[in-house]
Structures are given as structure tokens and as C-alpha cells.
Residue frames as a rotation matrix with the C-alpha (Angstrom) as fourth column:
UNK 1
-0.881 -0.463 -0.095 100.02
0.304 -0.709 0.636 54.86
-0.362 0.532 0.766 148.85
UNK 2
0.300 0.931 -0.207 97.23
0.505 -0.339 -0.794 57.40
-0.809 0.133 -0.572 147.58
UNK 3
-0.766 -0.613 -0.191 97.39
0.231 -0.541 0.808 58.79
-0.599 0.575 0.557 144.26
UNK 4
-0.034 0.813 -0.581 95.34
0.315 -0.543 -0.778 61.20
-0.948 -0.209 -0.238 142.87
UNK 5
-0.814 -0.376 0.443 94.08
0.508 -0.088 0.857 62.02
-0.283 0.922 0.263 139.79
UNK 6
0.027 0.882 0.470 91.77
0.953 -0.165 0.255 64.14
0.303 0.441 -0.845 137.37
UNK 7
0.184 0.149 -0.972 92.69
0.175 -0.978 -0.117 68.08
-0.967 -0.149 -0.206 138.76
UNK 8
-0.382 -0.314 0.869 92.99
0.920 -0.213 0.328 70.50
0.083 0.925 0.371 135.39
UNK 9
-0.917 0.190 -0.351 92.19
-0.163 -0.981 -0.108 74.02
-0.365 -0.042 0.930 134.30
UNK 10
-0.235 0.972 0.010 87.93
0.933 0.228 -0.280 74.63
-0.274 -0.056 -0.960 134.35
UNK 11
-0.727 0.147 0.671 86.00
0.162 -0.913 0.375 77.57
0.667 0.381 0.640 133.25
UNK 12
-0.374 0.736 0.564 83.20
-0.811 0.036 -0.584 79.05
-0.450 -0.676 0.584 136.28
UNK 13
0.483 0.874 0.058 80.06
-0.792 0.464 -0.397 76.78
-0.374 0.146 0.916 136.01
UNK 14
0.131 -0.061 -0.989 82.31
-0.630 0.765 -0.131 73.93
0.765 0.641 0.062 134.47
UNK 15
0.913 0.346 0.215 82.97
-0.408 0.767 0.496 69.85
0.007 -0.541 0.841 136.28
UNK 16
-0.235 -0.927 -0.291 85.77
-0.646 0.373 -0.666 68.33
0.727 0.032 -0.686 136.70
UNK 17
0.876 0.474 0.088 86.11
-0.429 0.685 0.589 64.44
0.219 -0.554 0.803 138.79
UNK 18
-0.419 -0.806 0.419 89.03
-0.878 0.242 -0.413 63.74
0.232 -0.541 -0.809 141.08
UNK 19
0.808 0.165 -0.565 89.55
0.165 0.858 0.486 60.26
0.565 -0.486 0.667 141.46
UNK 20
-0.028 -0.706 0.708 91.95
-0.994 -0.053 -0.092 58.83
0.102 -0.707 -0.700 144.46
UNK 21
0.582 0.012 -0.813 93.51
-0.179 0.977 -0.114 54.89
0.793 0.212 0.571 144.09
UNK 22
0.511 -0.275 0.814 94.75
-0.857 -0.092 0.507 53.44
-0.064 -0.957 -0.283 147.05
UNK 23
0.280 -0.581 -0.764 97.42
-0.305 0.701 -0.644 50.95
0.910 0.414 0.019 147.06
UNK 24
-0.042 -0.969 -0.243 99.18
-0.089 0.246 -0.965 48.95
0.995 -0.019 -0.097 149.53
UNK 25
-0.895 0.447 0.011 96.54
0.020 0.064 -0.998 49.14
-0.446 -0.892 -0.066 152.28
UNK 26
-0.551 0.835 -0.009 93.23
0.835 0.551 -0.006 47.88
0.000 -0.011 -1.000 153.01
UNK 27
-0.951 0.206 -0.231 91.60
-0.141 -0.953 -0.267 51.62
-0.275 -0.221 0.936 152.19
UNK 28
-0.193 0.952 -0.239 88.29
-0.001 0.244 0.970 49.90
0.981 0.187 -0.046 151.31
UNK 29
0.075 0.077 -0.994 88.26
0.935 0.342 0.097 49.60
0.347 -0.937 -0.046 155.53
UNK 30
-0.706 -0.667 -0.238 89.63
0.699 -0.710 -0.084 53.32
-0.113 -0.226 0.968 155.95
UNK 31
0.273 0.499 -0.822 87.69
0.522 -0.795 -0.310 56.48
-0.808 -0.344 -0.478 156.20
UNK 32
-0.484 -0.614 0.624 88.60
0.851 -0.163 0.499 58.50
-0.204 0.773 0.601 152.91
UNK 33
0.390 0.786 -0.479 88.28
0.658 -0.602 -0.452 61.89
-0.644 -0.139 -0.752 152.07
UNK 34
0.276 -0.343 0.898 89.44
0.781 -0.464 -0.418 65.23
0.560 0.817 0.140 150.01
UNK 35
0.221 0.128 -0.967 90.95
0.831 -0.543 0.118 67.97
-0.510 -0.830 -0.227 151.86
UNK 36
0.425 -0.492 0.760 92.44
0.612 -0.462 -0.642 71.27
0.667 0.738 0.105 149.34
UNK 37
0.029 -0.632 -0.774 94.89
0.694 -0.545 0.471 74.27
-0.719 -0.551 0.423 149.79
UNK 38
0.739 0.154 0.655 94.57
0.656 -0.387 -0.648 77.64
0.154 0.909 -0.387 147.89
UNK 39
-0.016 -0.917 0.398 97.76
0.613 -0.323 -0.721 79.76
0.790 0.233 0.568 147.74
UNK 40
-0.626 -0.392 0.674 98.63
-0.265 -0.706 -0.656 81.52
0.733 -0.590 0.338 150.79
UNK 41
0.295 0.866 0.403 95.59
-0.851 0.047 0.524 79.56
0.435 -0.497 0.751 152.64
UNK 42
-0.476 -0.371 0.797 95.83
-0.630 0.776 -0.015 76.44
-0.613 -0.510 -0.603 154.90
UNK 43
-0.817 0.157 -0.555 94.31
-0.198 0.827 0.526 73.54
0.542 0.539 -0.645 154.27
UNK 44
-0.559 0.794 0.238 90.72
-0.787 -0.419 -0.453 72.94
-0.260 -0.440 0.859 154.29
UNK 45
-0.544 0.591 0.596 88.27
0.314 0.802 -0.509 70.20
-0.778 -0.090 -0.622 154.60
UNK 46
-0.669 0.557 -0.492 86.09
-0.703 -0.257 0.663 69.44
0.243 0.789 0.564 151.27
UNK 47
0.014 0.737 0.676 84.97
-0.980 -0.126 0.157 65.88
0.201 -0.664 0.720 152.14
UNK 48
-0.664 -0.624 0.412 84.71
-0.736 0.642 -0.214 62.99
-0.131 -0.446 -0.886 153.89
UNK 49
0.556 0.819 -0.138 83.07
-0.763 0.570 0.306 59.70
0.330 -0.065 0.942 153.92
UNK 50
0.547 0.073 0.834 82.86
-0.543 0.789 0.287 56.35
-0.637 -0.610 0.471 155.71
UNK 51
-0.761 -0.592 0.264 84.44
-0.414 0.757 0.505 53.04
-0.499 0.275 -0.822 154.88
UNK 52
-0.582 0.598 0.552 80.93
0.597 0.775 -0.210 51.83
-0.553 0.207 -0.807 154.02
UNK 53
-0.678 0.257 0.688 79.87
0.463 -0.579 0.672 55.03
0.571 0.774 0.274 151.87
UNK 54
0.514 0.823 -0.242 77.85
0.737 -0.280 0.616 56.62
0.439 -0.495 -0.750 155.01
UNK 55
0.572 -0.322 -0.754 78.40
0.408 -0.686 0.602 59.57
-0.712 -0.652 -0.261 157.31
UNK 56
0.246 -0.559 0.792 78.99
0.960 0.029 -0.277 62.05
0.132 0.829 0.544 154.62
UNK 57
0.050 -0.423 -0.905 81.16
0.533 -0.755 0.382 65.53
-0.845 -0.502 0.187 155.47
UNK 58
0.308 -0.207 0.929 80.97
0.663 -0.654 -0.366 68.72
0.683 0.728 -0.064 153.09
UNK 59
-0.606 -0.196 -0.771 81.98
0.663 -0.660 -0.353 71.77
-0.440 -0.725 0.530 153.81
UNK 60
0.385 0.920 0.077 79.35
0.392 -0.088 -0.916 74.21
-0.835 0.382 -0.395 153.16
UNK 61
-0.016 -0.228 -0.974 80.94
-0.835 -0.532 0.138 76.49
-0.549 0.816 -0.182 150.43
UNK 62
-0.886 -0.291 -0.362 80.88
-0.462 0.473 0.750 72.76
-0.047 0.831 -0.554 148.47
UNK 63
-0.693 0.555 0.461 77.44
0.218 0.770 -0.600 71.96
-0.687 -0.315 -0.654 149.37
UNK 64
0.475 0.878 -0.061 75.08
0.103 -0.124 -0.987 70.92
-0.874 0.463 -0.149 147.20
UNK 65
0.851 -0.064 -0.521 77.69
-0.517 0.070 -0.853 71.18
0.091 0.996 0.026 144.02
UNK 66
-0.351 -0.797 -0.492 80.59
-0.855 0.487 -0.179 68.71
0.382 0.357 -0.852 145.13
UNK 67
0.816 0.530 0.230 79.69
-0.577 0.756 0.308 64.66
-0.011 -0.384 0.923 145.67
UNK 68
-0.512 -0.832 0.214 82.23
-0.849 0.528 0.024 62.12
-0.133 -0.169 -0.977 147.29
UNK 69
0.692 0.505 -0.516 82.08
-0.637 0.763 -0.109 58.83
0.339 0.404 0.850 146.41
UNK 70
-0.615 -0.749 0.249 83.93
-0.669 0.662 0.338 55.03
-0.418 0.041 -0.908 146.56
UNK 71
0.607 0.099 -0.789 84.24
-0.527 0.793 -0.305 52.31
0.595 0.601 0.533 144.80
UNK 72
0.418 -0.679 0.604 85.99
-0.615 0.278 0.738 49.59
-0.669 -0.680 -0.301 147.83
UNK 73
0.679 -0.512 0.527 86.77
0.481 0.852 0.207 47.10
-0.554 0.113 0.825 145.38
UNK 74
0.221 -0.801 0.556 88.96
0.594 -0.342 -0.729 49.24
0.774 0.491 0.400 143.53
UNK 75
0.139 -0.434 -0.890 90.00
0.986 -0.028 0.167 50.82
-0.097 -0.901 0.424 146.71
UNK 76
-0.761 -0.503 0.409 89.23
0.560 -0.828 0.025 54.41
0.326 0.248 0.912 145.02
UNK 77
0.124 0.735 -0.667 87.36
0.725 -0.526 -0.445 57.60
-0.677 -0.428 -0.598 146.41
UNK 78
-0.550 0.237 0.801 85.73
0.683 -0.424 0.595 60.47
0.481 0.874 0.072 143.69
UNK 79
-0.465 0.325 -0.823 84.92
0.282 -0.827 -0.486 64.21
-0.839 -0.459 0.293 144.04
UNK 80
-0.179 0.235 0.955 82.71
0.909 -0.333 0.252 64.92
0.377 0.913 -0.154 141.33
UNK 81
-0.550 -0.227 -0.804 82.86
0.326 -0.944 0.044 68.93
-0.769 -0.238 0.593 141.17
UNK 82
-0.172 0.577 0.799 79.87
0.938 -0.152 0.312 70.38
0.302 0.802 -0.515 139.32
UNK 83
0.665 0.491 0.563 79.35
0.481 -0.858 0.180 74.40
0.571 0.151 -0.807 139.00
UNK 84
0.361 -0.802 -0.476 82.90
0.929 0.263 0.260 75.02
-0.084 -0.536 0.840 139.72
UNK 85
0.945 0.311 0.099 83.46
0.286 -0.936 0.205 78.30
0.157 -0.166 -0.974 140.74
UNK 86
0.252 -0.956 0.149 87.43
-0.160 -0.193 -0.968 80.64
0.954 0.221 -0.202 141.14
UNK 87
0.082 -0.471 0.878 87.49
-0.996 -0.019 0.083 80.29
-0.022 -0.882 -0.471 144.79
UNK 88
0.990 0.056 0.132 87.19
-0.079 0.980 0.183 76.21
-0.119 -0.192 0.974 144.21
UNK 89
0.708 -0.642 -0.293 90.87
-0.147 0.272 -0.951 76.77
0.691 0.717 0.098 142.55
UNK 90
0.039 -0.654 0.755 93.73
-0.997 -0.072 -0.010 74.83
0.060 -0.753 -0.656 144.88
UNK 91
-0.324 -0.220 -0.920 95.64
-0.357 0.929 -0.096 71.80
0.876 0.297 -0.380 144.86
UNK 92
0.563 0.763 0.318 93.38
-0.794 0.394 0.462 68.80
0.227 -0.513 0.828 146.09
UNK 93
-0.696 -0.674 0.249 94.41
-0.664 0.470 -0.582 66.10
0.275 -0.570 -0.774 148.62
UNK 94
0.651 0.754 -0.087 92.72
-0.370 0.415 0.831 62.93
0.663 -0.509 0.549 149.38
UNK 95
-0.340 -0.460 0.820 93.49
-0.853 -0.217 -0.476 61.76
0.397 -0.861 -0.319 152.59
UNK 96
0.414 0.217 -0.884 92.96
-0.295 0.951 0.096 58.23
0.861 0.221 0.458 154.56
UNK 97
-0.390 -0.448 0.805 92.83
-0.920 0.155 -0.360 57.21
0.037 -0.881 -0.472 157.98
UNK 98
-0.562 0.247 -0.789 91.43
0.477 0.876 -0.065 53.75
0.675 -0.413 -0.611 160.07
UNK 99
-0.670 0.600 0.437 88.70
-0.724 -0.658 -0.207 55.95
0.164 -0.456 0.875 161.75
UNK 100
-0.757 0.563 0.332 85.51
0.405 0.803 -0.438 54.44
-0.513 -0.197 -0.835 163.60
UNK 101
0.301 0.947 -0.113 83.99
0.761 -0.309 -0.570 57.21
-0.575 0.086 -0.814 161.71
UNK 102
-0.198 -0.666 0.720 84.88
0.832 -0.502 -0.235 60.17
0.518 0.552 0.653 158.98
UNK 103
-0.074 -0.164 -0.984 85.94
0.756 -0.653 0.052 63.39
-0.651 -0.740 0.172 160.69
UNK 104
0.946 0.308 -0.098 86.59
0.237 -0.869 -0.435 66.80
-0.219 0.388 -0.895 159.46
UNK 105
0.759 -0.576 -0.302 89.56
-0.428 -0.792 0.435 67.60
-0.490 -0.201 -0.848 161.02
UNK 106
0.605 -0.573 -0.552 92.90
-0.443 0.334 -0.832 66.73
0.661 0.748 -0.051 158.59
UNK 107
0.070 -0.616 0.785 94.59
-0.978 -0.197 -0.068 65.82
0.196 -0.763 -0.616 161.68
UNK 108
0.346 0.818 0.460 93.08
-0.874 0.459 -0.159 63.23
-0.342 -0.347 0.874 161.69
UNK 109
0.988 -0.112 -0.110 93.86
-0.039 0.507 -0.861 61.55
0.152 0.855 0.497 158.38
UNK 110
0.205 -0.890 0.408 97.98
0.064 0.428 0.901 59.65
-0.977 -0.159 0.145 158.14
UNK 111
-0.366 -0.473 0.801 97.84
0.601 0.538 0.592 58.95
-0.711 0.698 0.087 155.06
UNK 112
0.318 0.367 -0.874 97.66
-0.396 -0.786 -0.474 61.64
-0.861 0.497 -0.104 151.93
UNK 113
0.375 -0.282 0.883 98.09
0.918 0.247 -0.311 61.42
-0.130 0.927 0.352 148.04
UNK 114
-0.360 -0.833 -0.420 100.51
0.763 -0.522 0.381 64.00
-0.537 -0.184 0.823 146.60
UNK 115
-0.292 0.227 -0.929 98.15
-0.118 -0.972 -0.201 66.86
-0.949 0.051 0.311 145.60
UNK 116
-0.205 0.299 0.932 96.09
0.973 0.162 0.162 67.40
-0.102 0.941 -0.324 142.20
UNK 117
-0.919 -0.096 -0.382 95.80
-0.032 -0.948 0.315 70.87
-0.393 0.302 0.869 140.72
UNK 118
0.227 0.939 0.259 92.18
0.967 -0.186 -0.173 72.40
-0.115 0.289 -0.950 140.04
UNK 119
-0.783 -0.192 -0.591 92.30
0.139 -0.981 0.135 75.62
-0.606 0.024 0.795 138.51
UNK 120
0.199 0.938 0.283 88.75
0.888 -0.051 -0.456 77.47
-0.414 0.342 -0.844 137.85
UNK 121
-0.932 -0.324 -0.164 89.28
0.274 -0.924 0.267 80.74
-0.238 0.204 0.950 135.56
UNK 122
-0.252 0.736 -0.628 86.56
-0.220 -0.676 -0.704 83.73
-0.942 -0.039 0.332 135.30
């Protein structure tokens, strides 16, 4: 189980830190990542990282103001979001696979947490 936590309502330029606690599986071993969805849009890669905190995926619209993290012994992965902007707004998803490596593609990923809300107002 993945369960997410820490979406809310931001003003532009404000921060906001999604955490994601894994339960019930070894996800300290697992690939882990964030994927979002903004109304009427698919889902879209934000980012990934390794089991060992290497091989780190952004997409570019988050580069350079969102950082993924983990903590294996608590079995959790963190988006800090800094200079959050209205197009960032859309419920976030971390995501969790047994990968030899972190990917992009959500296909990828089995195992999801049931969605945090981020909402960024002008």
C-alpha cells in the first residue's frame, strides 16, 4: 500500500512537500516516483528515482524547482515543490514498481497511492 500525503491549496511562487509511506512491501528495494493529472489531461510523469536514491527523472516543466527524495528506512519518497506555479495544480500520484532502474513511463509502475490534491491559485 502507498499513501500519500501533504497536497493543499498554494499561492504562485509558494512550496508545498508531498510525502509517500509505503506499507506492506519492501519499497525501500522498489523504484519510486510521483506521476500527476490536471483536469481533462492524462497523466504525466513528475519524478522518479532509484531504490538507492540515484538515476533521478524530472520532467522539464519541474526542473530545477521540484526535488524527489527517500528515506528507505521509513520506506517513504518526498516531492519538495518550491516556486509553485497554476499549471503545477493536479492531483499527485506516487507510484512504485521492482525496476532494475527508474523509468518515466507510468506503465511501468503496479503499484500507486490514491492521489493528493495540489492546487496553485494566481
Amino acid at each position: 500500500k502507498l499513501q500519500a500525503s501533504g497536497g493543499g491549496l498554494v499561492q504562485a511562487g509558494g512550496s508545498l512537500r508531498l510525502s509517500c509511506a509505503g506499507s506492506g512491501r519492501p519499497f525501500s528495494s522498489y523504484v519510486m516516483g510521483w506521476f500527476r493529472q490536471a483536469p481533462g489531461k492524462e497523466r504525466e510523469l513528475v519524478a522518479t528515482i532509484n531504490w538507492n536514491g540515484g538515476r533521478l527523472n524530472y520532467a522539464d516543466s519541474v526542473k530545477g524547482r521540484f526535488t524527489i527524495s527517500r528515506d528507505s528506512a521509513k520506506n517513504t519518497v518526498y516531492l519538495q515543490m518550491n516556486s509553485l506555479k497554476p499549471e503545477d495544480t493536479a492531483v499527485y500520484y506516487c507510484a512504485a514498481d521492482l525496476l532494475s532502474r527508474a523509468t518515466t513511463f507510468e506503465h511501468d509502475y503496479a503499484y500507486w497511492g490514491q492521489g493528493t490534491q495540489v492546487t496553485v491559485s494566481s
